[in-house]
DSSP file (Angstrom, degrees, kcal/mol; ACC not computed):
  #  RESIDUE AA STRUCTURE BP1 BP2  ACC     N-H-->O    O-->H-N    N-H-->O    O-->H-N    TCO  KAPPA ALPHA  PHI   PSI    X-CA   Y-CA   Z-CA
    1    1 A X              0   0    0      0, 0.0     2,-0.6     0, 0.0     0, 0.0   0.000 360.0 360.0 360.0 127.1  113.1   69.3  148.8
    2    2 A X        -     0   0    0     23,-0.1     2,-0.3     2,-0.0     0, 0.0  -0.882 360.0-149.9 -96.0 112.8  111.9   72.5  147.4
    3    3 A X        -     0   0    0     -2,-0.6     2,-0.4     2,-0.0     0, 0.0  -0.751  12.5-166.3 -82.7 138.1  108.0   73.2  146.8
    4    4 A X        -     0   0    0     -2,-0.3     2,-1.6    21,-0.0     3,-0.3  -0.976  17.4-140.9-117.9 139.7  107.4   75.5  144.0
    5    5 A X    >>  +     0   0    0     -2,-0.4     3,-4.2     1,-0.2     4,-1.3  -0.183  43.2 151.6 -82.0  52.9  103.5   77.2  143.5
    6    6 A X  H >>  +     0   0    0     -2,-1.6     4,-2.3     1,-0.3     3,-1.3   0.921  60.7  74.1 -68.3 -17.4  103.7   76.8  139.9
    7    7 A X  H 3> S+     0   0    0     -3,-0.3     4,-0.6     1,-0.3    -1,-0.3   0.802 103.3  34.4  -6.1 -55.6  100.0   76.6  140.3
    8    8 A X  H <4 S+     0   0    0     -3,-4.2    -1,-0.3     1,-0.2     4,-0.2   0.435 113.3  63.6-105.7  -1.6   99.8   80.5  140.9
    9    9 A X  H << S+     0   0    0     -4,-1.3     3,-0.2    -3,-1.3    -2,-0.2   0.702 119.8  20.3 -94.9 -16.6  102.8   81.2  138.4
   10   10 A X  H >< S+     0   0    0     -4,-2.3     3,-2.8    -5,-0.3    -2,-0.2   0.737  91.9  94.4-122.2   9.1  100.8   79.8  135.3
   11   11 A X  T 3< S+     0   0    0     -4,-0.6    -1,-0.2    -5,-0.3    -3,-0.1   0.698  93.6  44.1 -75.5 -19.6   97.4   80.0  136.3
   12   12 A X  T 3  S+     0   0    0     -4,-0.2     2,-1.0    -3,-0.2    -1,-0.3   0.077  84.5 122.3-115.8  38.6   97.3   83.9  134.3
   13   13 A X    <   +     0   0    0     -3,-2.8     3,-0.1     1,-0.2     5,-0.1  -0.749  34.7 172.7 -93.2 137.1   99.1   82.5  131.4
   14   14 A X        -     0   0    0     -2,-1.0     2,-0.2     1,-0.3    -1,-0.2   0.771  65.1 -18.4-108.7 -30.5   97.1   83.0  128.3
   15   15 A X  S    S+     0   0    0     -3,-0.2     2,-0.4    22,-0.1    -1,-0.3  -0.883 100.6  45.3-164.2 145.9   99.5   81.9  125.8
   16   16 A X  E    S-A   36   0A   0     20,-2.6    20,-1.4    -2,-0.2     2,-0.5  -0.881  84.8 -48.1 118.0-169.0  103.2   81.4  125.4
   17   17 A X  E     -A   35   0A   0     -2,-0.4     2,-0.5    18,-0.2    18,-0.2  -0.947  31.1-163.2-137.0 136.7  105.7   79.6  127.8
   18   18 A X  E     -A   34   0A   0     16,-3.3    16,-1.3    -2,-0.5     2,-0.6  -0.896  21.1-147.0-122.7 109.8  106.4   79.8  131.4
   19   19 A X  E     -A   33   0A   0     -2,-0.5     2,-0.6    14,-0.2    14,-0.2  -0.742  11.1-165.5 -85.2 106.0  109.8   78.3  132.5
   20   20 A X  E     +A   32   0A   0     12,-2.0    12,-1.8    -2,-0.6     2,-0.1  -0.764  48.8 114.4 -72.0 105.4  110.6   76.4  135.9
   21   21 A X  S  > S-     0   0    0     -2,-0.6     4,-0.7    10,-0.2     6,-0.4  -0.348  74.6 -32.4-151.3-104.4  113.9   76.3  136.0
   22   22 A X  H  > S+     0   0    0      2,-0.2     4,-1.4     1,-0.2    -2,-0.1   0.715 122.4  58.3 -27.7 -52.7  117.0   77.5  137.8
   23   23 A X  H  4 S+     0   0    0      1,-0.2    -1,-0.2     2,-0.2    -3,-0.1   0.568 119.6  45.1 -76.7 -31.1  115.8   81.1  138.9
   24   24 A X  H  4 S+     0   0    0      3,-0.2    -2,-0.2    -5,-0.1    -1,-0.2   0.620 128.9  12.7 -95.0 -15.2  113.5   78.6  140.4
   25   25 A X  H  < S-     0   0    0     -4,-0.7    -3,-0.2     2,-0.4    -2,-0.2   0.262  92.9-119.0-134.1   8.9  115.1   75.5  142.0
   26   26 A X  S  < S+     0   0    0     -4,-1.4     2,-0.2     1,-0.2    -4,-0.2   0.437  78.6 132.3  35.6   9.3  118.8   77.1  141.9
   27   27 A X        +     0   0    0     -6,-0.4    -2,-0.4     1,-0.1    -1,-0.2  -0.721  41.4 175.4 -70.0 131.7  119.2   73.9  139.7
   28   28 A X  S    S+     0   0    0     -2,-0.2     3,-0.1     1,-0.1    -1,-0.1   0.168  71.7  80.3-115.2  24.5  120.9   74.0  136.4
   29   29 A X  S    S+     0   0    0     -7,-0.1     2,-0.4     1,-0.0    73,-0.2   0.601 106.3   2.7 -92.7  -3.3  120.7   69.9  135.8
   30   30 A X        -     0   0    0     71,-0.1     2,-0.3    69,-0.0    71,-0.2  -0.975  58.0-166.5-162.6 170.1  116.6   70.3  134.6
   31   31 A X        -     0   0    0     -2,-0.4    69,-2.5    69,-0.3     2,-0.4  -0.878  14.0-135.0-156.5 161.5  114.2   72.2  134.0
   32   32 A X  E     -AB  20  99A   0    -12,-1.8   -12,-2.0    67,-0.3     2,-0.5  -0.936   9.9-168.1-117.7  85.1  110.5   72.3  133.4
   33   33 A X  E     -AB  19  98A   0     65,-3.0    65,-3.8    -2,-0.4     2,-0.3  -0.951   4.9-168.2-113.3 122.7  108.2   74.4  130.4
   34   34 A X  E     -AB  18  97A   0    -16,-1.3   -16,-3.3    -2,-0.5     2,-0.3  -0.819  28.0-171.9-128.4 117.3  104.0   74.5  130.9
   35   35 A X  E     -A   17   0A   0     61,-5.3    61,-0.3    -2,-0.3     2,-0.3  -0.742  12.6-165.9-113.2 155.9  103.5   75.9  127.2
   36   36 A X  E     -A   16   0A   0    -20,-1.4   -20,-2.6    -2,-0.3     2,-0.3  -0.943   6.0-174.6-133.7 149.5  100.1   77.1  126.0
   37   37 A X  B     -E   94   0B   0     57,-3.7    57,-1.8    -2,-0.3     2,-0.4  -0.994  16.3-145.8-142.6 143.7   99.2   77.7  122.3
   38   38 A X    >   -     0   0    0     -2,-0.3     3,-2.1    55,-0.2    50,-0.2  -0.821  40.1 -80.1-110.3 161.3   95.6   79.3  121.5
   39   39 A X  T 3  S+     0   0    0     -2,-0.4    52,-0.1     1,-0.2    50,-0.1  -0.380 122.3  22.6 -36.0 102.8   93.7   78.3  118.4
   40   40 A X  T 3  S+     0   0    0     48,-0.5    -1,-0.2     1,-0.2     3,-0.1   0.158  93.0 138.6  93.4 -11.7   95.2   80.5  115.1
   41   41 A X    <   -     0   0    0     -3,-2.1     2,-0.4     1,-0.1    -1,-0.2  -0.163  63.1 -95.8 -53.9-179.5   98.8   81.1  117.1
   42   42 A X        -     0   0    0      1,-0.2    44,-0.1    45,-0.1    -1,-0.1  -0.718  51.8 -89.9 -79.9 143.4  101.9   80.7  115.1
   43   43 A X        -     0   0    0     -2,-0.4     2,-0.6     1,-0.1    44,-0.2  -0.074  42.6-122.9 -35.6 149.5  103.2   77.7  115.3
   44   44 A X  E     -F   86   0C   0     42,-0.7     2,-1.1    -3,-0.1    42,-0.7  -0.740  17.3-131.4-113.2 136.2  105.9   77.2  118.3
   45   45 A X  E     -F   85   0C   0     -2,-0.6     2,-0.4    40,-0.2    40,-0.2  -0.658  14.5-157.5 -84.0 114.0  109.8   75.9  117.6
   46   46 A X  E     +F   84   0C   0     38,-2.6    38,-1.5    -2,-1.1     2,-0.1  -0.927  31.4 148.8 -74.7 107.9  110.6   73.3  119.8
   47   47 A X        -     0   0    0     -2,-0.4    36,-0.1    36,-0.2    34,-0.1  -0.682  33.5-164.8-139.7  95.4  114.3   73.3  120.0
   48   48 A X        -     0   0    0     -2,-0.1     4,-0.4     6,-0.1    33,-0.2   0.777  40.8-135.3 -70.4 -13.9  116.4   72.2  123.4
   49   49 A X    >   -     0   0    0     31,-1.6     3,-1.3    33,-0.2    31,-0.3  -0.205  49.1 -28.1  89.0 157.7  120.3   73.9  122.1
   50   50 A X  T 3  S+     0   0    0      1,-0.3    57,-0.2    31,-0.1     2,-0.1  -0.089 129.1  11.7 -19.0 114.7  123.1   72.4  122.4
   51   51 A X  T 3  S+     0   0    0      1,-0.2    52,-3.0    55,-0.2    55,-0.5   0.014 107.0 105.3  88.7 -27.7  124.2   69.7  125.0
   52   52 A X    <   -     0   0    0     -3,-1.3    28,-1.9    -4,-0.4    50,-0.2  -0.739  50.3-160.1 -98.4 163.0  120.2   69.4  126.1
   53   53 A X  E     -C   79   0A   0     48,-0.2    48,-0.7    -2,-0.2    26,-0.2  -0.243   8.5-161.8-127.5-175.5  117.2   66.9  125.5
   54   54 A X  E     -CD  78 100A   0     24,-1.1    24,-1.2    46,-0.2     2,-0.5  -0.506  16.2-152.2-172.3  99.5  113.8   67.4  125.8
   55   55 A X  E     -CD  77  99A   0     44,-0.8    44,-1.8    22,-0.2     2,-0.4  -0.773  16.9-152.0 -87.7 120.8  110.6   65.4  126.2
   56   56 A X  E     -CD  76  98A   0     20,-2.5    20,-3.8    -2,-0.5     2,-0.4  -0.824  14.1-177.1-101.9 124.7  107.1   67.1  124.6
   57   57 A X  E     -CD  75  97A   0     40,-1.6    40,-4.2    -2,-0.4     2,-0.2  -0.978  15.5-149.4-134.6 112.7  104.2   65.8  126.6
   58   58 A X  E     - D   0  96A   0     16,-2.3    15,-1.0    -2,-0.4    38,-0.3  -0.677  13.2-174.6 -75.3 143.5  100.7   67.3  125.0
   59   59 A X  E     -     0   0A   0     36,-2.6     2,-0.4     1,-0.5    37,-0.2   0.581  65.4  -0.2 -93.5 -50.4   98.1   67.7  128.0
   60   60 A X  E    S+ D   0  95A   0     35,-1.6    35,-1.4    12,-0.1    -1,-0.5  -0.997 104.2  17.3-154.7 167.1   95.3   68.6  125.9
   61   61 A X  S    S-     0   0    0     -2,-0.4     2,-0.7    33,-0.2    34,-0.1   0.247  79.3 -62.6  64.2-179.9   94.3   69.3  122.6
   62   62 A X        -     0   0    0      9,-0.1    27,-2.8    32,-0.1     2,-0.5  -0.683  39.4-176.5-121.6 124.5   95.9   68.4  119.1
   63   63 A X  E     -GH  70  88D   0      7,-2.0     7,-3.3    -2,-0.7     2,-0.7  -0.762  23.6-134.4-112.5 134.7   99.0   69.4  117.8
   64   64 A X  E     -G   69   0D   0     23,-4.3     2,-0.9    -2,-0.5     5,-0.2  -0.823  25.8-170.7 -89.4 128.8  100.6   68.7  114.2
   65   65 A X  E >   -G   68   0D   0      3,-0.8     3,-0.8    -2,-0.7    21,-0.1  -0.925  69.7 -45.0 -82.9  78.4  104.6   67.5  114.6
   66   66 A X  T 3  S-     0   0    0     -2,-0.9     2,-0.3    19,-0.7    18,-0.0  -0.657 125.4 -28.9  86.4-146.8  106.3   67.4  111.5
   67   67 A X  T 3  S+     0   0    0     -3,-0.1     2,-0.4     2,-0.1    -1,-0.3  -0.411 122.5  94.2 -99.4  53.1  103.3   65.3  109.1
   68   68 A X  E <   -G   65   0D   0     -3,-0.8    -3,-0.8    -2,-0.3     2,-0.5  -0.956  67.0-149.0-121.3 159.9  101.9   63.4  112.5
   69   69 A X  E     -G   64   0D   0     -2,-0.4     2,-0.4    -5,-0.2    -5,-0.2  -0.962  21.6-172.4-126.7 118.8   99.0   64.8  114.4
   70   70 A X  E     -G   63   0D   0     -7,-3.3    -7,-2.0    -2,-0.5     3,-0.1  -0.968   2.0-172.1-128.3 144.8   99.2   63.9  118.6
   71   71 A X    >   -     0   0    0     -2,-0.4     3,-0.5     1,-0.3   -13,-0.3   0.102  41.7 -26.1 -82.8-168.4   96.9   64.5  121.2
   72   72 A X  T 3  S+     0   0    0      1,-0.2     2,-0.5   -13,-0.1    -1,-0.3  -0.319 129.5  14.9 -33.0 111.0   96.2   64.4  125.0
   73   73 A X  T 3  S+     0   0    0    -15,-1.0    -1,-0.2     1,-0.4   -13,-0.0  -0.560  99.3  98.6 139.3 -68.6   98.6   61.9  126.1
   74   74 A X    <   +     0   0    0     -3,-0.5   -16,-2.3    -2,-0.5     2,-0.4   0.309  44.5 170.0 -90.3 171.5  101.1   61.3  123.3
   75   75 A X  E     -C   57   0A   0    -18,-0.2     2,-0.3    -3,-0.1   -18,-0.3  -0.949  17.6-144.8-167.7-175.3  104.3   63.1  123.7
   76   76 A X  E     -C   56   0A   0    -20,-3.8   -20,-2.5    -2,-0.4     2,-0.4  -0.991   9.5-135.2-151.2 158.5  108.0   63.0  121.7
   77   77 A X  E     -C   55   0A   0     -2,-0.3     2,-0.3   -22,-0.2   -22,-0.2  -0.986  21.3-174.8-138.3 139.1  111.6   63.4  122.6
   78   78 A X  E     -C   54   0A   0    -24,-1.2   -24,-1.1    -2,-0.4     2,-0.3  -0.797  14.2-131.8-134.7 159.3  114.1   65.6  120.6
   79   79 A X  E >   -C   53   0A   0     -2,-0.3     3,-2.1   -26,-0.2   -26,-0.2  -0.973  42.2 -63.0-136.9 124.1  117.8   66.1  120.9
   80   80 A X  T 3  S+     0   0    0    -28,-1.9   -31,-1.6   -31,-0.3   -30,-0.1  -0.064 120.1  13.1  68.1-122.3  120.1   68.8  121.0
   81   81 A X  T 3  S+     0   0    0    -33,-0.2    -1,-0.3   -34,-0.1   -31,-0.1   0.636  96.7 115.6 -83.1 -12.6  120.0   70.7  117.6
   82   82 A X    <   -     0   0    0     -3,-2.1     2,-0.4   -33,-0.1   -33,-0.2   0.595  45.5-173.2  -6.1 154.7  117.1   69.2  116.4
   83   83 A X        +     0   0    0    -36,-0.1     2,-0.2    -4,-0.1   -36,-0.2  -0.903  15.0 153.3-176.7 160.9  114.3   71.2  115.8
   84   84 A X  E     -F   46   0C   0    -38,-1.5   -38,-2.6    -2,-0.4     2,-0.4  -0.867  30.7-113.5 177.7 144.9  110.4   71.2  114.9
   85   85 A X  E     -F   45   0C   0     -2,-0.2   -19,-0.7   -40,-0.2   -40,-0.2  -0.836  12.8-144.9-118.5 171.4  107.7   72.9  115.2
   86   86 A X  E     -F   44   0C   0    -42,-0.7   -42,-0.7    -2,-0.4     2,-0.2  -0.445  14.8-174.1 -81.4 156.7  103.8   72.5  117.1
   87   87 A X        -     0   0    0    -44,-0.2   -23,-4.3    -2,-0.1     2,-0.5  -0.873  24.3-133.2-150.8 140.8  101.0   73.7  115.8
   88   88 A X  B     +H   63   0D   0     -2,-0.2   -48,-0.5   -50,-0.2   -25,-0.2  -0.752  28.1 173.5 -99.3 136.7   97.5   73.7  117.5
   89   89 A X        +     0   0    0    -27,-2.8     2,-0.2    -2,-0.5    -1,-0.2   0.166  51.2  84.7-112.8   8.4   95.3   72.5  114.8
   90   90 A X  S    S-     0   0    0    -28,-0.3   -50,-0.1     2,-0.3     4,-0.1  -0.651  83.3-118.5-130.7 155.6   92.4   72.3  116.8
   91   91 A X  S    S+     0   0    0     -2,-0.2   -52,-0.2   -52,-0.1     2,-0.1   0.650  98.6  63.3 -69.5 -22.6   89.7   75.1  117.8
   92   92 A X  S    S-     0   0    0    -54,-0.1     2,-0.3     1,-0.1    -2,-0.3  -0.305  97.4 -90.6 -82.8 167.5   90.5   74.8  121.3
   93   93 A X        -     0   0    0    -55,-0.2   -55,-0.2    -2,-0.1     2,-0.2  -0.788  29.3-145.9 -99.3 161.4   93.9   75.5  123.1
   94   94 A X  B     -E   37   0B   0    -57,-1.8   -57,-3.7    -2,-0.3     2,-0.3  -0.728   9.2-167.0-116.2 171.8   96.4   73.3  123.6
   95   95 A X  E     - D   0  60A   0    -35,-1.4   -36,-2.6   -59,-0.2   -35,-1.6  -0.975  12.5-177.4-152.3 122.9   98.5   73.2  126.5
   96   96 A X  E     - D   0  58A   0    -61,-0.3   -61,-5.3   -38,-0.3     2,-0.3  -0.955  16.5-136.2-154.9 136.7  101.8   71.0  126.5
   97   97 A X  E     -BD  34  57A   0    -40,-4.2   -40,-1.6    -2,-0.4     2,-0.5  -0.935  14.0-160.5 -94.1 116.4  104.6   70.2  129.1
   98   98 A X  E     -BD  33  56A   0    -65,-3.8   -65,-3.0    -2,-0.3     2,-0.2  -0.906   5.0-169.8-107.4 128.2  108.3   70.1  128.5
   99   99 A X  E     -BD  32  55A   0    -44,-1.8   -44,-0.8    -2,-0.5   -67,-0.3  -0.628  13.6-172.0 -88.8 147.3  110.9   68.4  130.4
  100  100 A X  E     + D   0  54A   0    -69,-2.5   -69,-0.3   -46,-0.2     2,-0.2  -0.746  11.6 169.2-111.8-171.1  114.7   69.0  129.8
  101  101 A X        -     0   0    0    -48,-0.7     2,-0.3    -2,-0.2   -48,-0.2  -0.824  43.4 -87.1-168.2-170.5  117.8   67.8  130.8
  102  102 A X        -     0   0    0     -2,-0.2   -50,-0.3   -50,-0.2   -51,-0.1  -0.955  52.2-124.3-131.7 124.9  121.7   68.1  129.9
  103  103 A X    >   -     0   0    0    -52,-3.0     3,-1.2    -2,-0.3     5,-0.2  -0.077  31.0 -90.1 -90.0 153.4  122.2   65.5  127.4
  104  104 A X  T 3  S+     0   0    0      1,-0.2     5,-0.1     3,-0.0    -1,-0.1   0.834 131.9  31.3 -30.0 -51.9  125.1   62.6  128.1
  105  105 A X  T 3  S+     0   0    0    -54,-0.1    -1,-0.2     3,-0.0   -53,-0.1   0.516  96.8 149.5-115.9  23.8  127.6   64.8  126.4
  106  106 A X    X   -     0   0    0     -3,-1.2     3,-0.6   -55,-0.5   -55,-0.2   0.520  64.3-111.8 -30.4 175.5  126.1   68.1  127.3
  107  107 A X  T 3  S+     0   0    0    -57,-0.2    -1,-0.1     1,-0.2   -56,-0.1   0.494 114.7  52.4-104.5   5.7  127.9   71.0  127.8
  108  108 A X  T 3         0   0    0     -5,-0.2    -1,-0.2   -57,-0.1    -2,-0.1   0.535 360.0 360.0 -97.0  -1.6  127.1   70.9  131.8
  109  109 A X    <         0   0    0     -3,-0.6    -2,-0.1    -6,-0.1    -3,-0.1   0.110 360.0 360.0-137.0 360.0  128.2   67.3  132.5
């Protein structure tokens, strides 16, 4: 088991994506993205590439997906070449987790 302090790695992100992945667990079978988006960003493109999956889990505040609007809690899972983007719709920032993986017929597997 490896502890990582992502604590102190995201704790001066202000906006934008900080990625746990490899360079961090010398694993290339997952990885881990703590997004932030402030109030007026551009939208952000959710797209996991080729051979990977991806589960979007909002932590707070309210983002529009495609014509749905999800909050604290709610979360989506997109595949491969897929693509879409967030947008914080809200005055506040939102601050959303994504998990990945290498997909059944990934290109790692």
């Amino acid at each position: 088991m490896k502890i990582l302090k992502t604590k102190e790695s995201i704790k001066s992100l202000i906006s934008g994506e900080y990625i746990i992945g490899s360079e961090n667990t010398g694993s290339h079978a997952c990885y881990m993205i703590y997004g932030v988006i402030k109030p007026k960003d551009k939208p952000r493109l959710i797209k996991p590439g080729k051979g990977h999956e991806e589960i979007v889990l909002i932590l707070k505040g309210l983002v529009k997906v495609e014509d749905k609007i999800l909050e604290s809690g709610d979360s989506f899972h997109i595949v491969e070449e897929e693509s879409c983007f967030i947008e914080n719709v809200s005055d506040t920032e939102v601050v959303y987790l994504i998990s990945g993986g290498h997909s059944a017929r990934g290109h790692h597997s």
